[in-house]
C-alpha positions in Angstrom: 0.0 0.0 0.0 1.0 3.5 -0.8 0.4 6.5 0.7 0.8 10.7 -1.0 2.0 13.8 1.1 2.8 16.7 -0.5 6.5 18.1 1.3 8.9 17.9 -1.0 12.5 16.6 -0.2 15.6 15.8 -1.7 15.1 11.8 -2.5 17.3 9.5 -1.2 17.7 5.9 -0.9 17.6 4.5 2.5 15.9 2.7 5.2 15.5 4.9 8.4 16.0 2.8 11.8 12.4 3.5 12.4 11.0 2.3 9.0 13.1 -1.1 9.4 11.7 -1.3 12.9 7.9 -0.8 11.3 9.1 -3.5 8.2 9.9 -5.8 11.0 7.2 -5.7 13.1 4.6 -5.7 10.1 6.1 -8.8 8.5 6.3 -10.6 11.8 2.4 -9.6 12.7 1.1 -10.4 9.2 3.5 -13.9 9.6 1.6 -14.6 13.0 -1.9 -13.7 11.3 -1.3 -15.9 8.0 0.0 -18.9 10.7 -3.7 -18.2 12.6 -5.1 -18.4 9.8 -3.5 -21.4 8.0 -3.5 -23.4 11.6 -5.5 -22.5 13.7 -4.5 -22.9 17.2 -6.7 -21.1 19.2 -9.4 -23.5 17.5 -7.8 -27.0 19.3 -5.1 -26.8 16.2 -1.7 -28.1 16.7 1.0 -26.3 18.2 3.9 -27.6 16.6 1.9 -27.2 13.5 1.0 -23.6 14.3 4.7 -23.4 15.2 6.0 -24.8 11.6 3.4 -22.2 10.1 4.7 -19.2 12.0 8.3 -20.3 10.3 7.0 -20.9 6.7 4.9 -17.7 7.2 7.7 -15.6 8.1 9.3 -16.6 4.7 6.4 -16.8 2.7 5.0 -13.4 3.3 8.3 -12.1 4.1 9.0 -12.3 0.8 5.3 -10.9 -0.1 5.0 -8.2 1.8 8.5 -6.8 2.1 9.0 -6.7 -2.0 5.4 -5.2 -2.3 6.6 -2.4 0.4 10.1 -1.9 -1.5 8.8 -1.5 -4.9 6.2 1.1 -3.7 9.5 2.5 -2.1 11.8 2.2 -5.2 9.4 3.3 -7.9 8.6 6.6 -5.8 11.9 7.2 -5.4 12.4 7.2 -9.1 9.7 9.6 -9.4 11.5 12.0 -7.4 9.9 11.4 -3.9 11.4 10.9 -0.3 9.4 7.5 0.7 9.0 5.8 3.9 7.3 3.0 5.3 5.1 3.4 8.6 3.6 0.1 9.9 -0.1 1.1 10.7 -1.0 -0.7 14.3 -4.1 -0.4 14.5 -4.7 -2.7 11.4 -2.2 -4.8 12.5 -4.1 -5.4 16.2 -7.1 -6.0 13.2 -5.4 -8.3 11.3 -4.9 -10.8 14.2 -8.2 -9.9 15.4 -9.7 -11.2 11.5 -7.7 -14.3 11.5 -8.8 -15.2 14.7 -12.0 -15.6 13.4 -11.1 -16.9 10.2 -10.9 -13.3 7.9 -7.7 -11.7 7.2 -7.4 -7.7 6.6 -4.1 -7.1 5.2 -3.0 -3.4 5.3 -0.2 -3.3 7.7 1.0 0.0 6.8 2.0 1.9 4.0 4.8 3.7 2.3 4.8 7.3 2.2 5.7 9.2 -0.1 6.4 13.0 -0.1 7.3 15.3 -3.0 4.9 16.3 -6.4 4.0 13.7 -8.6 1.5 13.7 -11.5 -1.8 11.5 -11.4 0.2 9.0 -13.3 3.3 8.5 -11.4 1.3 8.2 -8.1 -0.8 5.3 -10.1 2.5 3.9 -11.1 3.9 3.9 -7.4 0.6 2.3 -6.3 0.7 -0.2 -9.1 4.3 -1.5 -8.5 3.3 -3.1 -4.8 0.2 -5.4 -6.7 2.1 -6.2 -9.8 5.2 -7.8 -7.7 3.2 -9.8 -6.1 1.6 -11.2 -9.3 5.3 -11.8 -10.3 6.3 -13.7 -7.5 3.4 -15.9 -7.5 5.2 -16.9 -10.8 8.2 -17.4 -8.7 6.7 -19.5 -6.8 5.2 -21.7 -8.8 8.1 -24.0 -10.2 8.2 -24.9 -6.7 5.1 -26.8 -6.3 6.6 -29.8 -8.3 9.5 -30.0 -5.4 9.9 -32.2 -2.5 8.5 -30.5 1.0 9.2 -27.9 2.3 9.6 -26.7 -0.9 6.5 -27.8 -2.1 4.6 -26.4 0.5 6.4 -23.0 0.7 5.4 -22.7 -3.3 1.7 -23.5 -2.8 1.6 -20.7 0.0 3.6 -18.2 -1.9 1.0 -18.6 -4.6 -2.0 -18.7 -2.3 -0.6 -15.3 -0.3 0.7 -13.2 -3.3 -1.9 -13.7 -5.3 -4.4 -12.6 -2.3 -2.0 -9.6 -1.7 -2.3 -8.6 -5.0 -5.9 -8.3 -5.2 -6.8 -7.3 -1.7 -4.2 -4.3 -2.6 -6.2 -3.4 -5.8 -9.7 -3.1 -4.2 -10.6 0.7 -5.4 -11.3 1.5 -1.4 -9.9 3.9 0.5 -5.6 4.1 1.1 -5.7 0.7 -1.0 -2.9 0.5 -4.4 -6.3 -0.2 -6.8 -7.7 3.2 -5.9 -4.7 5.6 -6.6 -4.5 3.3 -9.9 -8.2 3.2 -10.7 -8.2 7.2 -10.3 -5.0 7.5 -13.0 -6.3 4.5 -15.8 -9.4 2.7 -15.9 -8.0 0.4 -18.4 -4.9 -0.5 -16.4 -7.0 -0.8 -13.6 -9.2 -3.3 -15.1 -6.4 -5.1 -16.7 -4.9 -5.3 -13.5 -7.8 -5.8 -10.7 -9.8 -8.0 -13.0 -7.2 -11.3 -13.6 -6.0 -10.6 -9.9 -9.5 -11.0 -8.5 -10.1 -14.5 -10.9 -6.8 -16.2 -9.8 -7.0 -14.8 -5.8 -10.6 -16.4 -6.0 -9.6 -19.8 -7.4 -7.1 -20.5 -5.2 -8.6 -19.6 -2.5 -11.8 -21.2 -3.0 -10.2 -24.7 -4.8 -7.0 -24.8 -4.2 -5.9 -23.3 -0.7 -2.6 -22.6 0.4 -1.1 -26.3 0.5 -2.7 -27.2 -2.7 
């Protein structure tokens, strides 16, 4: 998720002790919330299997979120803009809160960016977060036909960054899919619309472990 101010600032590459603190604690709560989700304990579940999903969480949507974060980060700092992420805990408390009843709200934060931008480069910041994600559920997919854990991790990175992707694009408030839908309908579309289709098969007939 991406987020506009309007200071401007001298751009500049780097990760702020206090935006590595927020990436940290945002991956480790959205790990923990996936894990709830995937296994849940607090619903007679295993431990040790909750345990095991905690660990393949933390790499699975490690990889998810933190590259959807970064490229936010990396194409707004193309565009000129001084960009931070800021781990939002109110929705993190909510995401917990969702998978603990078997719905999970993923908007741990967002980056922020700061500086003028056109319509289009702010749709083109926003886009980059969603569009990752669809990449890497291509990543992960050659790993399906592996041996576990590798298996495993590849049906869950598939499952997760193709439900990031199309969470991100709902056209609702500090959601990617509304900065995009408000620069091009058609990208929009081409984007929200095959997200959406895939997100919903594999989470309706497929499931993270396939």
């Amino acid at each position: 998720m991406s987020y506009r101010t309007t200071r401007q600032s001298d751009p500049e590459l780097r990760f702020s002790d206090t935006e590595l603190r927020d990436l940290a604690i945002a991956w480790l709560t959205l790990s923990v919330a996936f894990a709830l989700l995937f296994a849940p304990v607090h619903r007679g579940g295993s431990v040790g299997t909750f345990v095991t999903m905690v660990g393949l969480s933390l790499v699975t949507v490690g990889v998810a979120f933190l590259l959807h974060e970064i490229a936010h980060k990396v194409v707004a700092i193309e565009h000129g803009q001084l960009a931070e992420f800021r781990a939002d805990y109110q929705m993190l408390f909510l995401a917990i809160m969702g998978a603990l009843v078997g719905f999970l709200f993923a908007a741990p934060g967002a980056v922020y960016h700061r500086g003028q931008v056109t319509q289009r480069e702010n749709g083109l910041i926003a886009l980059a977060g969603p569009v990752t994600n669809l990449l890497l559920a291509l990543l992960f997919l050659p790993l399906v036909i592996f041996p576990e854990p590798f298996g495993t991790i590849g049906q869950m990175g598939i499952w997760i960054n193709l439900f990031l992707a199309a969470f991100n694009m709902i056209p609702f408030g500090p959601l990617d899919g509304k900065s995009v839908l408000e620069w091009h309908k058609g990208i929009f579309a081409l984007v929200f619309v095959p997200s959406v289709l895939l997100a919903a098969y594999v989470v309706l007939f497929v499931g993270p472990f396939g």
